[in-house]
N, C-alpha and C positions, 0 to 999 in steps of 0.2 A: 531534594528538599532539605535544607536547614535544620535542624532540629536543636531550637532554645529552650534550656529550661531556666525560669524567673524564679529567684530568690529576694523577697523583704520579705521583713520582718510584720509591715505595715498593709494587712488585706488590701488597699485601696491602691496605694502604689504597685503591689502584685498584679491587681486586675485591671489598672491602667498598662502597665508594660504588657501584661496579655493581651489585652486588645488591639494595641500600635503594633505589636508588633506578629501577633495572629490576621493583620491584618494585609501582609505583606503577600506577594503569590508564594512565595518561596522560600516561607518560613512555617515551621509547624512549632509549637511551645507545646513542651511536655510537661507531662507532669512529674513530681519530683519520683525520683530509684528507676523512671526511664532509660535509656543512655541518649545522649544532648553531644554535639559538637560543641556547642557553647554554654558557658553558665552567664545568664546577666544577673548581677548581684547588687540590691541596693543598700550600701552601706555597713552591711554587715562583714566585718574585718576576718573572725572564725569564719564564717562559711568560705570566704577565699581562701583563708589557709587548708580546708579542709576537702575544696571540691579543686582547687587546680590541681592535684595529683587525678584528677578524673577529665577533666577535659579546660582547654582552655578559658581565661574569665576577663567579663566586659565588669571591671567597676563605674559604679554609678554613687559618686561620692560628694559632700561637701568641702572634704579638702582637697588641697591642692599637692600635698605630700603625705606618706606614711601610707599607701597603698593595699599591701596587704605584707608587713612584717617578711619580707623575702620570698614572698612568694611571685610569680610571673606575671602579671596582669597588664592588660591596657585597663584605660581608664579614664572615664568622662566627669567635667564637672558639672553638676547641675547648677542649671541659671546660664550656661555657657555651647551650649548645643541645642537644637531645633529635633525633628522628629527627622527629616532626611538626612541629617548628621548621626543620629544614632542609627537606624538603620542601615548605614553606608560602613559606619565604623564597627557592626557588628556583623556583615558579611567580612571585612576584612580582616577582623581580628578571630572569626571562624577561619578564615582560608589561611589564616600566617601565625597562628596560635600567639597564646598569652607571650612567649618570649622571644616575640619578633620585636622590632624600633617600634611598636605599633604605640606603644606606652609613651617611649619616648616622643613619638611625635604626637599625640598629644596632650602631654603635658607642658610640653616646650613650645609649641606652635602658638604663635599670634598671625591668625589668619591676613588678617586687617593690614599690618607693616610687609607680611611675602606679598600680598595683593601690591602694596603702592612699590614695596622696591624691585619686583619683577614683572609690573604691568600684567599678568596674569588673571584670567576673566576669573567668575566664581567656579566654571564645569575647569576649566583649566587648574585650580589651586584643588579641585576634588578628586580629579582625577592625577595629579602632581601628589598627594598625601598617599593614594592607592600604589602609585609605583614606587614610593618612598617604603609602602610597606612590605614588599617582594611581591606583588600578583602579578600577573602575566597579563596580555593586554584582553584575553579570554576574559580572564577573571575579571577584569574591569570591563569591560561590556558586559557582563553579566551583573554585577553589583549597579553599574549607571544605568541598565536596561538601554544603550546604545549598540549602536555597529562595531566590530573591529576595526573595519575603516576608519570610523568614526574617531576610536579610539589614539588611531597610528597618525590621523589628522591634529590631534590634539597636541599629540607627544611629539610630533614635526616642530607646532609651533612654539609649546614647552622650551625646547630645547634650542630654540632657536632667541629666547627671552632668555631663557639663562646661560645662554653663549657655552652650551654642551654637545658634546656628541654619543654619550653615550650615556646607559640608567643611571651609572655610577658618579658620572659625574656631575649631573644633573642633582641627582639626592643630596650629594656633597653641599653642591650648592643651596639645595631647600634650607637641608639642615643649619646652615653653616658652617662646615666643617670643611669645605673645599678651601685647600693652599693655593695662593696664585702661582701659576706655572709660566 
């Protein structure tokens, strides 16, 4: 079991993010001086500088930069993720903490252009962003609620759209950061 604890500042958005996501099987929201594998944090800049030395943090922000002043965070923008995108992205950023690419990818990701320049379905670019983050293909059947099989089906085909043979170079590729060889 997950265990999130929710920080805003604003009661209504605290007990909407308690809800979506008390709602999940495999998620428990604690309440605050608990211990939490994750902190979801809406906008509040101090509280991220002050709770990532406690466990990893999902910002939930209006900008698009300025994060949380050095501190490790992934981080979603609002108006820009649906409710299976923040749940997806807060098992991942629990399983690979705040100072994984998890930030990096997304804040740099345009779903929309990897979809048209790698033909890539939408469980395809979901589970493409999960291996981009380090999970193993456990962890990603367990985030997508699929099979392993299911998952090693995907990553066959993944890899076979981004003309890879391996995680690393495959992610190169999401990212853009693969050199042509």
């Amino acid at each position: 079991m997950l265990k999130v604890l929710v920080v805003a500042a604003n009661p209504v958005v605290r007990a909407g993010l308690t809800v979506l996501l008390g709602a999940s099987p495999d998620i428990e929201v604690v309440p605050e001086g608990a211990e939490a594998d994750l902190v979801v944090v809406d906008e509040d800049r101090d509280a991220v500088r002050r709770l990532s030395a406690l466990a990893p943090v999902l910002l939930l922000t209006h900008a698009r930069t300025g994060a949380g002043a050095g501190a490790p965070v992934a981080r979603l923008v609002h108006g820009e993720y649906d409710v299976a995108e923040l749940l997806r992205v807060v098992h991942a950023t629990a399983h690979t903490g705040g100072r994984s690419t998890v930030a990096n990818i997304l804040h740099f990701r345009n779903p929309a252009s990897r979809v048209q320049r790698f033909g890539l379905s939408a469980r395809e670019v979901e589970v493409m962003d999960l291996i981009a983050t380090g999970l193993t293909n456990q962890q990603i059947a367990a985030t997508c609620s699929i099979s392993e099989k299911t998952v090693k089906n995907h990553i066959n085909r993944i890899f076979a759209k981004l003309h890879s043979t391996t995680r690393g170079e495959a992610i190169a590729s999401w990212l853009g950061t693969r050199t042509a060889s």
